[in-house]
C-alpha positions as a Markdown table, in Angstrom:
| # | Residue | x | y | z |
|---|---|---|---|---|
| 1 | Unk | 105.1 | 72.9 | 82.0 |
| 2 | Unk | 101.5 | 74.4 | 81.5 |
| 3 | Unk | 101.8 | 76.8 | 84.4 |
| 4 | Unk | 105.7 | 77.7 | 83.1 |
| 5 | Unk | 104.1 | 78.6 | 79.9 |
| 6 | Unk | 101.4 | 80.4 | 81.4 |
| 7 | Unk | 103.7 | 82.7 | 83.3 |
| 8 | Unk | 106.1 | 83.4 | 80.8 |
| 9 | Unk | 102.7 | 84.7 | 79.1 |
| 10 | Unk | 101.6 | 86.8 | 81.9 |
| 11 | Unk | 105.1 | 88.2 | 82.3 |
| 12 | Unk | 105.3 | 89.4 | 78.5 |
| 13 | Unk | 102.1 | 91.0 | 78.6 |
| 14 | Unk | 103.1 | 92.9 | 81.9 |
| 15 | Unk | 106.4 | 94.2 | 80.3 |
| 16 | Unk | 104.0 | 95.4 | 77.2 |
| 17 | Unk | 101.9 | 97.4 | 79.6 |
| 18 | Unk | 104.3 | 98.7 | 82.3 |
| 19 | Unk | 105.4 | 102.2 | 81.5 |
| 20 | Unk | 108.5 | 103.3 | 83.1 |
| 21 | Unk | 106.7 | 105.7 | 85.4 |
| 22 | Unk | 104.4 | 103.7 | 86.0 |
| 23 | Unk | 104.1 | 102.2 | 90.1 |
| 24 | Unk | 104.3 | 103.7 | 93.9 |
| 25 | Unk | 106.5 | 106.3 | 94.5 |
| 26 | Unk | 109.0 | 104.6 | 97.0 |
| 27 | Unk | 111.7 | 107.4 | 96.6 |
| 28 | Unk | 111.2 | 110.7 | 95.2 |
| 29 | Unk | 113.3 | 111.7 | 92.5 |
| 30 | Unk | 116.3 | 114.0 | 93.7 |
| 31 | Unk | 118.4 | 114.4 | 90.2 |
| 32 | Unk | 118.8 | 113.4 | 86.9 |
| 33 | Unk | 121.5 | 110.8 | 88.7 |
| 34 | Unk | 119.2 | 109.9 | 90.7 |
| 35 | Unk | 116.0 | 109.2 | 89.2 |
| 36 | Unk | 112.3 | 107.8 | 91.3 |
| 37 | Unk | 111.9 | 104.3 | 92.5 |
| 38 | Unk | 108.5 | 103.0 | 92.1 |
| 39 | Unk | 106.8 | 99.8 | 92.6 |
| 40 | Unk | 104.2 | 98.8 | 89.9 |
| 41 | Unk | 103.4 | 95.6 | 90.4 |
| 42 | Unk | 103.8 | 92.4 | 92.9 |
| 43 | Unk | 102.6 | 89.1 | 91.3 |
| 44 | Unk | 101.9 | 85.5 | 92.6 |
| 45 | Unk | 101.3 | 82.9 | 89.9 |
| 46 | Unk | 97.9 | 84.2 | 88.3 |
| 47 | Unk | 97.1 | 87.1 | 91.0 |
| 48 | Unk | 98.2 | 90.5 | 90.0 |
| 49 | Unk | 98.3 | 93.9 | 92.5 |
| 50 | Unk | 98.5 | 97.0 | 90.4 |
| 51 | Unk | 100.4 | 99.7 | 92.6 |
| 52 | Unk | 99.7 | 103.5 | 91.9 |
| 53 | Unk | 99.8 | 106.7 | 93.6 |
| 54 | Unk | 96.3 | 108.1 | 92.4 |
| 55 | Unk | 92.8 | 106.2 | 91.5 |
| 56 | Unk | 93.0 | 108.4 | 88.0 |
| 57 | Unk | 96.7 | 107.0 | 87.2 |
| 58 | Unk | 95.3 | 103.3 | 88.5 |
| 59 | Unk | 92.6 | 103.3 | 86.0 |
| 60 | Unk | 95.1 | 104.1 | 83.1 |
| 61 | Unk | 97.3 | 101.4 | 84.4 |
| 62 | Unk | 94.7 | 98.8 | 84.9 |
| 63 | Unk | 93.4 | 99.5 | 81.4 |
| 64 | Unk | 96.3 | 99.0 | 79.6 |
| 65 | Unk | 97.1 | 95.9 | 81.8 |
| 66 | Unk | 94.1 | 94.6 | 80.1 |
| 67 | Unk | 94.2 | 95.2 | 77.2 |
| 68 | Unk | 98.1 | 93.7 | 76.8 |
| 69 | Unk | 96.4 | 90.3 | 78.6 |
| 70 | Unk | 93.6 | 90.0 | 76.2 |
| 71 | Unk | 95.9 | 90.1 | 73.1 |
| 72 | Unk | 97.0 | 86.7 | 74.5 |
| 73 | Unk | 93.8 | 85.5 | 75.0 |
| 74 | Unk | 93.8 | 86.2 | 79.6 |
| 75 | Unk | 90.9 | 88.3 | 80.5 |
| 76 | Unk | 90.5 | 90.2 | 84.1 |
| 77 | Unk | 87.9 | 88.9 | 86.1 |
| 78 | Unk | 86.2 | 92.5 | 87.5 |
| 79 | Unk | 83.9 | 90.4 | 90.0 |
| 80 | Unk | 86.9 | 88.9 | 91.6 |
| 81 | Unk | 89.1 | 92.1 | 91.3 |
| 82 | Unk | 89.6 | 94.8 | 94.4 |
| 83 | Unk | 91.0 | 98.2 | 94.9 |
| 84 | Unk | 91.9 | 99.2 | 98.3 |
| 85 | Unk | 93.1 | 102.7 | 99.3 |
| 86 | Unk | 96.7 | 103.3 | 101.7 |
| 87 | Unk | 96.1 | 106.6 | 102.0 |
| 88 | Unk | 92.2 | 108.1 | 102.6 |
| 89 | Unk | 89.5 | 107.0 | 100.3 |
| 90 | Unk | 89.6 | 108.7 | 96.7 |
| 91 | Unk | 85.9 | 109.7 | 95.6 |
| 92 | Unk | 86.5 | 108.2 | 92.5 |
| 93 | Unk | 85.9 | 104.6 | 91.3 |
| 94 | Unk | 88.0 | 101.9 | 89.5 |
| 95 | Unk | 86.1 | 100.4 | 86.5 |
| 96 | Unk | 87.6 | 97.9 | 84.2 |
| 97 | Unk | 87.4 | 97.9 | 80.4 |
| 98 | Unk | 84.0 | 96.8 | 80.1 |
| 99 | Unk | 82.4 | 99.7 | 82.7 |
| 100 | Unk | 82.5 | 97.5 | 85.3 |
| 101 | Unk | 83.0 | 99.1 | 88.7 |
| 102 | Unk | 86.0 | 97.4 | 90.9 |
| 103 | Unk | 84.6 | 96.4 | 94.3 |
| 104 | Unk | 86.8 | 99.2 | 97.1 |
| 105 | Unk | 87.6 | 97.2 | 100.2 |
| 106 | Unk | 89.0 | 98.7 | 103.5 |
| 107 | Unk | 90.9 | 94.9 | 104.2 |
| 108 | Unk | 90.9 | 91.7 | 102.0 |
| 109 | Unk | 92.8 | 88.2 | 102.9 |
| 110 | Unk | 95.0 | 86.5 | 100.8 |
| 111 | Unk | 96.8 | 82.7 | 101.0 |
| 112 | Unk | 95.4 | 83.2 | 104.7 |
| 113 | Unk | 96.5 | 86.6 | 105.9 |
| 114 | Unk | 94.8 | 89.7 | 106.0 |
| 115 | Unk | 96.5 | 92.6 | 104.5 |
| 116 | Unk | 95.7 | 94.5 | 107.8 |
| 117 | Unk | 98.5 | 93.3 | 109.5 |
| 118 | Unk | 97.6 | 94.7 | 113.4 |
| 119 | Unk | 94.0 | 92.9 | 113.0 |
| 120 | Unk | 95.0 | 90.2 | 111.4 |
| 121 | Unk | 97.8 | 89.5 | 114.1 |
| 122 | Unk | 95.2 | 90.3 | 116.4 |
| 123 | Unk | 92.7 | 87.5 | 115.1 |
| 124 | Unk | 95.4 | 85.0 | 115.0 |
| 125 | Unk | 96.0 | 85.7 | 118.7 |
| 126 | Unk | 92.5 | 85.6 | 119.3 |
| 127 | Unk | 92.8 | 81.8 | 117.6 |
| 128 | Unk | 95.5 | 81.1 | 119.6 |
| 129 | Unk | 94.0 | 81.9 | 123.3 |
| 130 | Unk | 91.0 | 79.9 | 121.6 |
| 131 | Unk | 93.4 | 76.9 | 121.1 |
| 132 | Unk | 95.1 | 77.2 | 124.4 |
| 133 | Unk | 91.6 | 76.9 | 126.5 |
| 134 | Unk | 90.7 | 73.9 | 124.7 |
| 135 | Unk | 94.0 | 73.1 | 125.9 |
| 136 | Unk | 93.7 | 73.3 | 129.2 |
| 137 | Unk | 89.9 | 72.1 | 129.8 |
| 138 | Unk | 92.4 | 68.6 | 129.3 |
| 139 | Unk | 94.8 | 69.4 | 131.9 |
| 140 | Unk | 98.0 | 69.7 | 129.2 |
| 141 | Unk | 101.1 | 71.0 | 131.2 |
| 142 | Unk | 103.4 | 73.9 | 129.1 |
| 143 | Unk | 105.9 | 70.8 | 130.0 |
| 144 | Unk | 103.8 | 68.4 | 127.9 |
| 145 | Unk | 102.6 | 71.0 | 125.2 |
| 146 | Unk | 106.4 | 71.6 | 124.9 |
| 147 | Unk | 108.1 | 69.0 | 125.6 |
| 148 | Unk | 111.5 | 70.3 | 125.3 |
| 149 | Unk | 110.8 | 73.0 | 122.0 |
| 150 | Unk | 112.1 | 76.3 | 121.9 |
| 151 | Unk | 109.7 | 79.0 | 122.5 |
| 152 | Unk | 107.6 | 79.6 | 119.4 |
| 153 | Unk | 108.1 | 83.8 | 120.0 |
| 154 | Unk | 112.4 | 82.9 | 119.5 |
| 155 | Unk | 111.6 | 80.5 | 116.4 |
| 156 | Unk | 109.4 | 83.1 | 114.9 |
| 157 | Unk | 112.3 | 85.6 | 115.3 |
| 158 | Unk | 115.4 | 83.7 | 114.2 |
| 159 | Unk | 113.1 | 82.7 | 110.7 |
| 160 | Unk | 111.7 | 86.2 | 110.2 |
| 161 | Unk | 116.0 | 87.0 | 110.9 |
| 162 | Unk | 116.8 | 84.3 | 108.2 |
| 163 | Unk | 114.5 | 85.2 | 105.6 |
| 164 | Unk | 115.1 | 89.0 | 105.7 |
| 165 | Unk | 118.9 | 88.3 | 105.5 |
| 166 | Unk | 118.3 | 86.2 | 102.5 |
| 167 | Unk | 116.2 | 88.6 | 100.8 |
| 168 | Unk | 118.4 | 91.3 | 101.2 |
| 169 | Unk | 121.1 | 89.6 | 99.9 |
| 170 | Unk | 119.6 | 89.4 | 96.4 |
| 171 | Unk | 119.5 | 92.8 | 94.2 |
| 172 | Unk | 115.6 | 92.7 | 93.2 |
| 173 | Unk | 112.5 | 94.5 | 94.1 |
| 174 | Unk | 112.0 | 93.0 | 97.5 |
| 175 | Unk | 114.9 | 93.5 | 98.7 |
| 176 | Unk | 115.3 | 97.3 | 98.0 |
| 177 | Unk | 112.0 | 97.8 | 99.6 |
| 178 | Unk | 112.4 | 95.2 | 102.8 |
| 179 | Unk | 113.9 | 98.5 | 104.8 |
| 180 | Unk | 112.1 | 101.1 | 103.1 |
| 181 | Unk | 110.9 | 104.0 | 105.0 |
| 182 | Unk | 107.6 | 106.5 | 103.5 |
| 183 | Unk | 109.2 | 110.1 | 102.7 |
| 184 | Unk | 106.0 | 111.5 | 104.4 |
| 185 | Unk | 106.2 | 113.4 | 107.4 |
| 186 | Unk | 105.2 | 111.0 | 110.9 |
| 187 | Unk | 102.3 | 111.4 | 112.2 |
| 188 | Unk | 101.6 | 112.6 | 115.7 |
| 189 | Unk | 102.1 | 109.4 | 118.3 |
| 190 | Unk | 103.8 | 106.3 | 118.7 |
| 191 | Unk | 105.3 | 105.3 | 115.3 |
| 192 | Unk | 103.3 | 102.4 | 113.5 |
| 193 | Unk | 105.5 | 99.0 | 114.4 |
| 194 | Unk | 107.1 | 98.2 | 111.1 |
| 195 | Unk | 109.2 | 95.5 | 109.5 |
| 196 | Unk | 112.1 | 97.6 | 109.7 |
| 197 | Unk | 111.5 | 98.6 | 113.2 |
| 198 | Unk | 111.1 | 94.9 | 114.2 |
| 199 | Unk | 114.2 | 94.1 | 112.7 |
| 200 | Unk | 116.5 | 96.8 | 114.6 |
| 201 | Unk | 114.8 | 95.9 | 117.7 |
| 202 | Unk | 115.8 | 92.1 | 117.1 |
| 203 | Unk | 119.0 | 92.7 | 116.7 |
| 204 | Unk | 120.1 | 96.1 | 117.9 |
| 205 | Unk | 121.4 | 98.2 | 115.0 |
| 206 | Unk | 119.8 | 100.7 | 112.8 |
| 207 | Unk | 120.4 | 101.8 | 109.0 |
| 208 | Unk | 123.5 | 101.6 | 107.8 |
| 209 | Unk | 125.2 | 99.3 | 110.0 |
| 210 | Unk | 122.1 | 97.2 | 109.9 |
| 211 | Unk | 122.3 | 97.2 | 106.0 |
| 212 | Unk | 126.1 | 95.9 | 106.3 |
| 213 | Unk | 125.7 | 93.3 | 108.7 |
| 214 | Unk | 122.8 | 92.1 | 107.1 |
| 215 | Unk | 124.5 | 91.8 | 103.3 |
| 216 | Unk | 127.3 | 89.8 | 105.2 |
| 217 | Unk | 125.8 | 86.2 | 105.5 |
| 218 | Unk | 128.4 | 85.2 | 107.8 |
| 219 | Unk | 128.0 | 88.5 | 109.9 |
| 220 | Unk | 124.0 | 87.9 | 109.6 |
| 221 | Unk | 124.2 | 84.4 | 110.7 |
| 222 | Unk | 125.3 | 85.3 | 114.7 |
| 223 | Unk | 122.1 | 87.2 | 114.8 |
| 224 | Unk | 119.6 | 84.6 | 113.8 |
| 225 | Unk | 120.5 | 82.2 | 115.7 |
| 226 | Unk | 119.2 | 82.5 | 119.3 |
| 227 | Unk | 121.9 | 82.0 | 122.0 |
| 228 | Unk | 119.9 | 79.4 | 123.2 |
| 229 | Unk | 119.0 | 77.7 | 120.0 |
């Protein structure tokens, strides 16, 4: 009940501070019909990440985060509080309330992933081979390792299949923003390997057919489901 309480806290003082412009830009806005999507905030339990497009409107957004949480007795913790940049550096720095200056950090980890997701795949890999030589020092055949399973590479698909489906299928925040695509112009060279690329390579359809099939739970469920599962 305690932690209930404590969130229902935490999400009244974040609906006092959140302006309606406040968050990433995910869409531009292209009419009065159709006005910007932004992000402001994701939250887990206690740990909040602020989303802005520039350092100046973070530090307006952090502030009055603040001072909504200490009317109800929560105060931010600077020394335990990051900002980290998407796009390159800003020159200017994050500072709490008090003048303390928030830490800038290229990476940071968090319930045991790093938010770089190509090193952190990288390191678990790197945990894995580590793992498998161990492994073998004991003679263990792929047979007796095994023993019958499925491949790990198909049960990581058909779950990442599953839980993509099931978000998608619910009209909140993460699902509007499971398939989204930057506005901004590529870059030269091979396109960064997304979520959204990942997906239409699992199953072989793209935007709006994907979208459909994927809103259809029967429809979704012949896809996550290996042939061989």
């Amino acid at each position: 009940m305690p932690d209930a309480l404590f969130i229902v806290a935490l999400d009244y003082a974040l609906r006092k501070a959140v302006n309606t412009n406040d968050g990433l830009t995910l869409r531009r806005r292209q009419s009065s019909r159709h006005p910007a999507v932004v992000l402001p905030d994701l939250d887990f339990a206690d740990d909040i990440c602020l989303l802005e497009d520039t350092i100046r409107a973070a530090q307006d957004f952090l502030h009055r985060v603040e001072s909504a949480t200490q009317e109800i007795d929560l105060f931010l913790n600077a020394s335990k509080t990051m900002v980290m940049h998407i796009n390159p550096p800003d020159p200017l720095v994050l500072k709490a309330r008090d003048g303390t200056v928030i830490e800038q950090v290229s990476d940071f980890k968090y319930l045991g992933s790093l938010s770089n997701t190509a090193y952190d795949v990288s390191h678990r890999i790197g945990l894995a081979w580590g793992a498998s030589h161990s492994l073998r020092k004991s003679h263990t055949t792929n047979t007796q390792l095994y023993n019958g399973l499925p491949r790990i590479t198909r049960v990581i698909r058909d779950r990442r299949l599953a839980l993509a489906g099931h978000v998608m299928r619910h009209d909140e925040m993460a699902g509007r923003v499971l398939l989204w695509r930057p506005d901004d112009k590529r870059r030269r060279g091979r396109p960064s390997l997304t979520l959204k690329r990942v997906i239409e390579e699992d199953v072989g359809l793209q935007d709006g057919d994907l979208l459909s099939v994927m809103r259809d739970r029967a429809a979704w469920r012949n896809f996550t489901v290996s042939p061989d599962g």
